[in-house]
N, C-alpha and C positions, 0 to 999 in steps of 0.2 A: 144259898148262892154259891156256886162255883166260882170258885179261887184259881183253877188255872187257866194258865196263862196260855192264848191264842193268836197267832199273827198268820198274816198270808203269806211273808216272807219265806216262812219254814215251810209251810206248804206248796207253794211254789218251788223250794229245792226239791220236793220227793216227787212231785210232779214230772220236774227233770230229771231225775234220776228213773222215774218211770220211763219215758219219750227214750231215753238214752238209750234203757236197757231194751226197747225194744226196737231199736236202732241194730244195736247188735246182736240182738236174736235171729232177726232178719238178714244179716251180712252172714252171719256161724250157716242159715238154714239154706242161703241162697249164692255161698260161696263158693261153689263151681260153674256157676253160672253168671256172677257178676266179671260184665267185662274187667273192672280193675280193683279185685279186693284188698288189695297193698293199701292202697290210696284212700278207697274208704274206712279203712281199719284207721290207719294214720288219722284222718279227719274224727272218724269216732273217739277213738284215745286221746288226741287233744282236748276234745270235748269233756272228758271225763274227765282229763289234769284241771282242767278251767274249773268243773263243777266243784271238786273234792275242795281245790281254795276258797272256792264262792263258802263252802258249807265252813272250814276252817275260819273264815272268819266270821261270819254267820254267828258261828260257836262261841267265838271269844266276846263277839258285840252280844248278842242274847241268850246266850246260853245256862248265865246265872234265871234269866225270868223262866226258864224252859221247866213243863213236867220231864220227869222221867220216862213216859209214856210218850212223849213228845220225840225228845230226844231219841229214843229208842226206837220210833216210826224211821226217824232221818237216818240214822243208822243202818239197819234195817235193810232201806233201800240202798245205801251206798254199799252193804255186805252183797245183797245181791247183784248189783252193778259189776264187782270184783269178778263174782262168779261167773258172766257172763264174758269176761273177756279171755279167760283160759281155755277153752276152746280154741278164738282166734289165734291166741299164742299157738298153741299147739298146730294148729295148719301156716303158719308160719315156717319158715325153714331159712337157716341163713344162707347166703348168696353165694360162699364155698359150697356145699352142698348140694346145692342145686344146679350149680358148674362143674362139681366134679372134683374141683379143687382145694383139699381137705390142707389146713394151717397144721402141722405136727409140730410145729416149733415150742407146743409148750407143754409137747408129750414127754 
Protein backbone atom coordinates (compact mmCIF):
# COMPACT_ATOMS: atom_id res chain seq x y z
CA UNK A 1 0.00 0.00 0.00
CA UNK A 2 1.18 3.39 -0.58
CA UNK A 3 1.88 5.62 2.25
CA UNK A 4 1.75 8.97 0.53
CA UNK A 5 0.13 11.32 1.25
CA UNK A 6 -2.69 12.78 -1.31
CA UNK A 7 -5.13 15.76 -1.15
CA UNK A 8 -6.91 18.06 -3.87
CA UNK A 9 -5.98 20.98 -1.93
CA UNK A 10 -2.33 20.79 -3.11
CA UNK A 11 -3.45 19.87 -6.45
CA UNK A 12 -5.81 22.59 -6.82
CA UNK A 13 -2.73 25.12 -6.09
CA UNK A 14 -0.64 23.83 -9.04
CA UNK A 15 -3.71 23.82 -11.13
CA UNK A 16 -3.68 27.55 -10.40
CA UNK A 17 -0.56 28.13 -10.74
CA UNK A 18 -0.89 26.37 -14.11
CA UNK A 19 -4.26 28.86 -15.23
CA UNK A 20 -1.99 31.68 -13.85
CA UNK A 21 0.85 31.02 -15.77
CA UNK A 22 -0.89 30.87 -18.79
CA UNK A 23 -2.63 33.93 -18.09
CA UNK A 24 0.62 35.42 -18.43
CA UNK A 25 2.05 33.69 -21.23
CA UNK A 26 -0.72 35.10 -22.97
CA UNK A 27 -0.45 38.88 -21.86
CA UNK A 28 4.04 38.52 -22.45
CA UNK A 29 2.73 36.88 -26.25
CA UNK A 30 -0.22 39.42 -26.94
CA UNK A 31 1.30 42.51 -25.27
CA UNK A 32 1.19 44.84 -28.01
CA UNK A 33 -1.89 44.24 -28.87
CA UNK A 34 -3.75 44.32 -25.64
CA UNK A 35 -5.69 47.46 -25.20
CA UNK A 36 -4.41 47.96 -21.56
CA UNK A 37 -1.51 45.64 -20.38
CA UNK A 38 -0.67 47.75 -17.21
CA UNK A 39 -4.04 46.82 -15.88
CA UNK A 40 -3.96 43.23 -16.83
CA UNK A 41 -0.32 42.64 -15.57
CA UNK A 42 -1.53 44.41 -12.20
CA UNK A 43 -4.62 42.10 -11.94
CA UNK A 44 -2.35 39.04 -13.05
CA UNK A 45 0.39 39.90 -10.24
CA UNK A 46 -2.13 40.28 -7.54
CA UNK A 47 -3.29 37.01 -8.53
CA UNK A 48 0.04 35.55 -8.12
CA UNK A 49 0.66 37.61 -4.46
CA UNK A 50 -2.85 36.01 -3.43
CA UNK A 51 -1.61 32.40 -4.67
CA UNK A 52 2.03 32.42 -3.23
CA UNK A 53 0.03 33.03 0.49
CA UNK A 54 -2.68 30.64 -0.48
CA UNK A 55 0.56 27.96 -0.95
CA UNK A 56 2.48 29.64 2.17
CA UNK A 57 -0.04 28.55 4.10
CA UNK A 58 -1.07 25.61 2.61
CA UNK A 59 2.68 24.76 3.53
CA UNK A 60 2.50 25.32 7.18
CA UNK A 61 -1.21 23.65 7.69
CA UNK A 62 0.06 20.29 5.34
CA UNK A 63 3.01 20.44 4.58
CA UNK A 64 4.44 18.09 7.40
CA UNK A 65 1.75 15.26 5.66
CA UNK A 66 3.22 16.26 2.10
CA UNK A 67 5.92 13.83 -0.15
CA UNK A 68 8.75 15.33 -1.25
CA UNK A 69 7.64 14.65 -4.66
CA UNK A 70 4.61 16.39 -3.72
CA UNK A 71 5.99 19.34 -2.57
CA UNK A 72 8.36 19.61 -5.26
CA UNK A 73 5.36 19.30 -8.02
CA UNK A 74 3.86 22.85 -5.97
CA UNK A 75 7.22 24.30 -6.11
CA UNK A 76 7.98 23.58 -9.30
CA UNK A 77 4.92 25.36 -10.51
CA UNK A 78 5.30 28.40 -8.32
CA UNK A 79 9.32 28.42 -9.89
CA UNK A 80 7.83 28.64 -13.19
CA UNK A 81 5.18 31.09 -12.32
CA UNK A 82 8.31 33.61 -11.30
CA UNK A 83 9.67 32.99 -14.67
CA UNK A 84 6.91 33.86 -16.51
CA UNK A 85 6.56 37.35 -15.05
CA UNK A 86 10.14 38.64 -16.07
CA UNK A 87 9.39 39.26 -19.14
CA UNK A 88 6.37 41.53 -18.21
CA UNK A 89 8.68 43.23 -15.89
CA UNK A 90 10.94 43.92 -18.59
CA UNK A 91 8.16 45.58 -21.06
CA UNK A 92 7.41 47.47 -18.17
CA UNK A 93 9.03 50.89 -18.17
CA UNK A 94 8.71 53.50 -15.35
CA UNK A 95 6.53 56.48 -15.93
CA UNK A 96 9.88 59.00 -15.90
CA UNK A 97 10.98 57.29 -18.80
CA UNK A 98 8.31 57.00 -20.75
CA UNK A 99 7.77 60.94 -20.30
CA UNK A 100 11.04 61.91 -20.79
CA UNK A 101 11.54 62.84 -17.49
CA UNK A 102 14.60 61.11 -15.88
CA UNK A 103 14.84 61.69 -11.47
CA UNK A 104 18.79 62.43 -11.27
CA UNK A 105 18.48 63.27 -7.84
CA UNK A 106 19.94 60.15 -6.59
CA UNK A 107 22.78 60.21 -9.31
Amino acid sequence: MNSEYFDEEGLLKVIKSFELSEAIARLNWNWDDNPNPIKDAHELISKCQKLFIEISEYEQRVGSKLSVNQKKKIDNAMEDLGKLIIPIKNKIMPSEILSGQTDNSLV
